[in-house]
C-alpha positions in Angstrom: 20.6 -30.9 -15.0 20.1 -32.0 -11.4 17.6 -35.2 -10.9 14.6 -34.2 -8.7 14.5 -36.5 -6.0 10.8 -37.3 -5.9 8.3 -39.8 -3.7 8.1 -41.8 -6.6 12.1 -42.6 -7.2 12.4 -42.7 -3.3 9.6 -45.6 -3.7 11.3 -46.7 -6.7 15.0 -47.3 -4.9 13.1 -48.9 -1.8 10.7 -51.0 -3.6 7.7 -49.8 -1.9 4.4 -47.7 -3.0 4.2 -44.1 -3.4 1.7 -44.3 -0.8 4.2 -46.0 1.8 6.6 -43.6 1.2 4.4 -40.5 1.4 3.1 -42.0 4.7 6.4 -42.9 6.5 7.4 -39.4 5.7 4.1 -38.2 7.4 4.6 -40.3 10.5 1.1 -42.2 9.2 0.2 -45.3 12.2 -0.5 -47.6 9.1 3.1 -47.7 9.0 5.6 -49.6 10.8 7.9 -47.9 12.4 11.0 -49.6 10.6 9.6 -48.8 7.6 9.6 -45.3 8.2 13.4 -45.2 9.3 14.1 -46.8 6.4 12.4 -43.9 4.2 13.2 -41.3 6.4 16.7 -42.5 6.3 17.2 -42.6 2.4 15.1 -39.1 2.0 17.6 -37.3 4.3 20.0 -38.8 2.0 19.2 -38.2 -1.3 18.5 -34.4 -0.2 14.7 -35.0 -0.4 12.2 -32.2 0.2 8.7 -31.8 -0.1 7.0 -30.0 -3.2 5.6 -26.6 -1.2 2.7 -26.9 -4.6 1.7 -30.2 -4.0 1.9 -29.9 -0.5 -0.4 -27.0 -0.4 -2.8 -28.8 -3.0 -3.0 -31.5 -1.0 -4.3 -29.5 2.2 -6.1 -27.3 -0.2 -4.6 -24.3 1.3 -2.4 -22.0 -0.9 -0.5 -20.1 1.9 -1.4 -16.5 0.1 -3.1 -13.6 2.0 -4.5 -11.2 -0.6 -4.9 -7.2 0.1 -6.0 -4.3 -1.7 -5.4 -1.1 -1.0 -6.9 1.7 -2.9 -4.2 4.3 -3.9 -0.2 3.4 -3.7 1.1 7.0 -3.5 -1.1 7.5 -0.2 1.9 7.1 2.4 -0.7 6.2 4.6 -1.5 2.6 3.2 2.3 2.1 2.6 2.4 2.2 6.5 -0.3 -0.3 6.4 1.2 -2.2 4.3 4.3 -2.3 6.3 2.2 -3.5 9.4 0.9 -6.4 7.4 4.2 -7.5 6.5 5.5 -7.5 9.2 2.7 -9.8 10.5 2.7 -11.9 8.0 6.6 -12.5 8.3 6.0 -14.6 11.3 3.5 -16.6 10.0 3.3 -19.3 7.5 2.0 -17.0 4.7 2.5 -14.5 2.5 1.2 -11.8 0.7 -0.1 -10.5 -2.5 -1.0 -6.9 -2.6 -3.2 -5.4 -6.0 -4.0 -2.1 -5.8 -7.0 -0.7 -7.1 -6.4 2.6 -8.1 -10.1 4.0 -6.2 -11.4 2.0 -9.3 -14.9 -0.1 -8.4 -13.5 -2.3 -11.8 -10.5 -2.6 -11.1 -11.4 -3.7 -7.3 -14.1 -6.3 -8.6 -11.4 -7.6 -10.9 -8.8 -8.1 -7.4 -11.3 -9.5 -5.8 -12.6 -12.0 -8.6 -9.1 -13.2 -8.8 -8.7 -14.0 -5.6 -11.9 -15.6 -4.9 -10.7 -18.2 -7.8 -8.7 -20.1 -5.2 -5.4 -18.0 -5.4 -5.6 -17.0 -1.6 -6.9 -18.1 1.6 -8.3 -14.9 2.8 -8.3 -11.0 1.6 -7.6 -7.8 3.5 -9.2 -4.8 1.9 -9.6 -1.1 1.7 -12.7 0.1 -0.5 -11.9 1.9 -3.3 -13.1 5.5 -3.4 -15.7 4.7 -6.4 -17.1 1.8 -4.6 -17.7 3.9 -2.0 -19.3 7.3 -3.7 -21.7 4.2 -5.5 -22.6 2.1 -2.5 -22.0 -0.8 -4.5 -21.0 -3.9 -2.1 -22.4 -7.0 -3.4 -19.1 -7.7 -4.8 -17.5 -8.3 -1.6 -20.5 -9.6 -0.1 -20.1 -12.2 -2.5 -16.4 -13.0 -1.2 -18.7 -14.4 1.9 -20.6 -17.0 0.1 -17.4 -18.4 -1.3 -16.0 -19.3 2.1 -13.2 -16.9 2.2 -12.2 -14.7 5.1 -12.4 -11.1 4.5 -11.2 -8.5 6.6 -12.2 -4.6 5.9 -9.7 -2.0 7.1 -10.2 2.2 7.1 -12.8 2.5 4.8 -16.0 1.2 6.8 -19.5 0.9 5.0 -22.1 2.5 7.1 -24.1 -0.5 6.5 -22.7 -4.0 7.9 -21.1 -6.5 5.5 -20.8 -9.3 7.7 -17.4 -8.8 8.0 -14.7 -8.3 10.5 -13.4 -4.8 10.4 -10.6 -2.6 11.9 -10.8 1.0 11.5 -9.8 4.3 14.0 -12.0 6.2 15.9 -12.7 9.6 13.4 -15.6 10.9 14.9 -13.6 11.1 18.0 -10.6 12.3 16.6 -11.6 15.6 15.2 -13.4 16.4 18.2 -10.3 15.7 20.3 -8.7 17.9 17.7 -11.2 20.8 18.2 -11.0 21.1 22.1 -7.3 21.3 21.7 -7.5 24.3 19.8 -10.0 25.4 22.1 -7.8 25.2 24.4 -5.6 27.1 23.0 -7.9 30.2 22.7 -9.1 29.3 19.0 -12.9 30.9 18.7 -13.8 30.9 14.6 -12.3 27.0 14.3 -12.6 26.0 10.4 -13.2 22.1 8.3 -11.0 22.1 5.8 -11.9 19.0 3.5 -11.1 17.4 0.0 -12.8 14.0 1.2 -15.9 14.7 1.7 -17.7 12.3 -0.3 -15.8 9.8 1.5 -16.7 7.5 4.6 -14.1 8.7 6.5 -14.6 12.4 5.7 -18.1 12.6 6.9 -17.8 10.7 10.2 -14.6 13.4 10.6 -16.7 16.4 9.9 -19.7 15.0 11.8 -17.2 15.3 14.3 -16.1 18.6 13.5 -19.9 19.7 13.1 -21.0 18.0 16.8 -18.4 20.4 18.2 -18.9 23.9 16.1 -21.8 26.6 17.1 -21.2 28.8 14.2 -19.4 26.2 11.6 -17.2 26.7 8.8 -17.0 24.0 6.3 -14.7 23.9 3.4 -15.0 20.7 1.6 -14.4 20.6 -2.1 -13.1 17.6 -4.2 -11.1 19.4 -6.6 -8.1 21.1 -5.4 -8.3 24.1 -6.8 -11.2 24.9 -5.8 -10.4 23.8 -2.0 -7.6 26.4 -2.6 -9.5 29.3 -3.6 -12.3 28.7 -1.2 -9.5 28.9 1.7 -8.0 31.7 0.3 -10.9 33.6 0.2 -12.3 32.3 3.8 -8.3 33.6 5.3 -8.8 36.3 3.3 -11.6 37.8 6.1 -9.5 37.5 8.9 -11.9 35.8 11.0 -10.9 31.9 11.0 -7.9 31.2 13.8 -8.0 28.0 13.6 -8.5 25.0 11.0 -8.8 21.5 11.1 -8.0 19.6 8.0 -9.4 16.1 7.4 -6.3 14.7 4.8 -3.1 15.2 3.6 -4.0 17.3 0.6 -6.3 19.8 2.7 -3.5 19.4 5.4 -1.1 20.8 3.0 -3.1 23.2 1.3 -4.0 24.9 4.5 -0.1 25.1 5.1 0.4 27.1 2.0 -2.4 29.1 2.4 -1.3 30.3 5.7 2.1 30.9 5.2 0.7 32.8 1.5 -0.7 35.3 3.8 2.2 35.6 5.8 -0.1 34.7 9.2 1.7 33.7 12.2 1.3 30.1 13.9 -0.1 29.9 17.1 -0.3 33.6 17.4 -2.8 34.4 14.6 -3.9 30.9 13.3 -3.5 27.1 14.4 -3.7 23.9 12.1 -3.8 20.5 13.0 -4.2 17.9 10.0 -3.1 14.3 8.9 0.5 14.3 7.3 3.3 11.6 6.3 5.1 11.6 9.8 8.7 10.7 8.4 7.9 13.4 6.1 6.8 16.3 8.5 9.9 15.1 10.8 12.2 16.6 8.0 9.8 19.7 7.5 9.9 23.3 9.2 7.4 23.9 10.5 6.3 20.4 11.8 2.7 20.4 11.7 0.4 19.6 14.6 -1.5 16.2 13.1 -3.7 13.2 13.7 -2.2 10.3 14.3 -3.7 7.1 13.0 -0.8 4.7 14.0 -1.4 3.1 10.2 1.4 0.2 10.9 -0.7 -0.9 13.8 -4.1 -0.7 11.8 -2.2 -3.3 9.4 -1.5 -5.6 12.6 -4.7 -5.7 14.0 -5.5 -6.3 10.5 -3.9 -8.9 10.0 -4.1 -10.5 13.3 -7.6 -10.6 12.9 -7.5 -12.8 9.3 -5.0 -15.1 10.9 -7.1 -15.7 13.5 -10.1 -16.4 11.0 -8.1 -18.6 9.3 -6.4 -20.6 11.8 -9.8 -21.9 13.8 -12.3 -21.3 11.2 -15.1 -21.5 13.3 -18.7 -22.0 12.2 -20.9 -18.7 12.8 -18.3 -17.2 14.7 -19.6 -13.5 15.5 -17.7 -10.6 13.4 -15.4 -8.2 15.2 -15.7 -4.3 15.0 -12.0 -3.3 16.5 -11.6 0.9 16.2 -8.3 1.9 17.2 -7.5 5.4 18.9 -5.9 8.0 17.2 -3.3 10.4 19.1 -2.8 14.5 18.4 1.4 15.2 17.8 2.1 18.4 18.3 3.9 20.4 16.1 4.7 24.3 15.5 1.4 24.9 13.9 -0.5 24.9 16.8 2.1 24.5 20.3 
C-alpha cells in the first residue's frame, strides 16, 4: 500500500511544526521565505497534495450545489438539468440532484438533508404537492439557516424571500393565441392537465385575458382530459387549441388526427413538447418554447453569484425569461 504523504510526515522529515508546514504551503507572512522553499521544495517531491476534505472543512465550505427537481421523466427538467451542469462545470463545485417525485415528504426530506451542512446552496423546483397545499415554511426555513436558495419554474404566488428564475407564462399563451388569430382561428380552445398547478393558472389566465367566448378543458386525470376533448371536437366548432403541457399537448394530437381533421385547414394546435423529440416526429408540432437549458443557467448563475459575495441584505432577484413560438405543421 502506498504511504500518504501528509503535513505531518512532511513536518516530520523537516523537523518543523505542522503548523509551519501548513503555512509555508499557504504562502502565510509568519513565515520566512526560506522556510517555505524548503517545504515547498520537499512537498513537490514527495508528490504531496492537499486533502480536498480537510481543505473544505477548514474553509467550512463543502463545494456541493444541491437541486431538486420534481419529476425525472419530465424532459423538461432533464434540459434544466443539463443547463446546470454545464454551469457548474466551470466552476469550483458540483452538484447533487434528489428528485422529489411531486412529493411535499419527500421534498422536506431533500431539503433537511441539505440544510445539515452537505451543500453550500440549493436550487429547487416545488414539488406538485407542495404546491396544491401551499405549504412553504419548509423552504422558508432554508433562509434562517444561512443557505442560499434559488427557486426555478414553479413560483409561489406569495414571495419567499428568495431569488427566483422563471419564464414569462402569462405572456406566452397570449402570444400563442394571437398567432392563431392570425391565422383565421375564431373558437380557440385551453386544453389543460395542470390546472392545479402555478404554472397552469398564470397560462390559462393568459388564455382567459385573451378569449370572449372561452373554452376551457382542464382535467387532472387523463382520461378524463381525453374524453372531454373528444366530445368538445366532436361539435365541430373548436379550430383551434392551445395546450398548456406535454400530456395535453399530446392528447390533443391524437384527438385530432382520431377524427381525421386536417391541420391548419380545419384545426391548429400549438402546445409544449420535448423538442429533440418532435424533431423526429411527423407532424412537428407548433410549441412553446421555454429554452429549459437556459432557465438552468440563469439558475445557476444566480446561486453562484449568492455564493461568491454573500452580501448582507442583498435585495432578491425576480429574473422571467421569454419564451419563443416554433412553428411546426400543426398550425404553419
Amino acid at each position: 500500500m502506498k504511504n500518504v504523504v501528509s503535513l505531518k510526515s512532511l513536518a516530520k522529515e523537516l523537523n518543523i511544526s505542522v503548523s509551519t508546514v501548513s503555512k509555508s504551503l499557504n504562502d502565510s507572512e509568519e513565515i520566512s521565505a526560506q522556510t517555505k522553499i524548503r517545504v515547498k521544495n520537499l512537498a513537490k517531491l514527495r508528490g504531496y497534495s492537499p486533502n480536498p476534505i480537510a481543505v473544505r472543512l477548514q474553509k467550512q465550505e463543502t463545494m456541493q450545489i444541491g437541486v431538486i427537481v420534481p419529476n425525472i421523466e419530465n424532459p423538461f427538467f432533464a434540459s434544466v438539468l443539463k443547463g446546470i451542469d454545464e454551469i457548474t462545470n466551470s466552476s469550483k463545485y458540483n452538484i447533487i440532484t434528489f428528485f422529489s417525485n411531486e412529493s411535499l415528504q419527500k421534498e422536506k426530506e431533500c431539503l433537511d438533508y441539505f440544510s445539515r451542512g452537505n451543500v453550500d446552496g440549493i436550487l429547487i423546483c416545488i414539488a406538485e404537492e407542495t404546491n396544491k397545499k401551499k405549504t412553504f415554511d419548509h423552504i422558508i426555513d432554508i433562509k434562517q439557516k444561512g443557505i442560499p436558495l434559488v427557486l426555478f419554474d414553479r413560483i409561489p404566488m406569495q414571495p419567499l424571500g428568495f431569488d427566483v428564475v422563471h419564464v414569462n407564462d402569462y405572456d406566452s399563451i397570449v402570444s400563442a393565441y394571437e398567432y392563431l388569430e392570425s391565422k383565421n382561428c375564431n373558437n380557440i380552445a385551453f386544453v389543460s392537465s395542470i390546472p392545479t398547478l402555478i404554472v397552469g393558472r398564470l397560462r390559462e389566465d393568459g388564455y382567459l385575458s385573451k378569449a370572449e367566448s372561452p373554452t376551457v378543458i382542464a382535467f387532472e386525470d387523463l382520461d378524463d382530459l381525453q374524453l372531454t376533448l373528444q366530445n368538445t371536437l366532436k361539435k365541430g366548432k373548436v379550430d383551434g387549441l392551445i395546450a398548456a403541457d406535454i400530456n395535453a399537448t399530446l392528447l390533443c394530437n391524437r384527438a385530432i388526427q382520431t377524427r381525421g381533421l386536417k391541420y391548419s385547414e380545419e384545426i391548429s394546435l400549438i402546445g409544449y413538447v420535448n423538442a429533440a423529440q418532435n424533431d423526429l416526429s411527423y407532424p412537428k408540432i407548433s410549441y412553446i418554447d421555454q429554452h429549459p437549458q437556459e432557465i438552468g443557467k440563469q439558475t445557476t448563475r444566480m446561486l453562484l453569484e449568492r455564493l461568491e459575495s454573500k452580501p448582507e441584505g442583498k435585495e432578491t432577484k425576480d429574473v422571467v425569461l421569454n419564451t419563443t413560438i416554433t412553428i411546426g405543421e400543426t398550425s404553419a
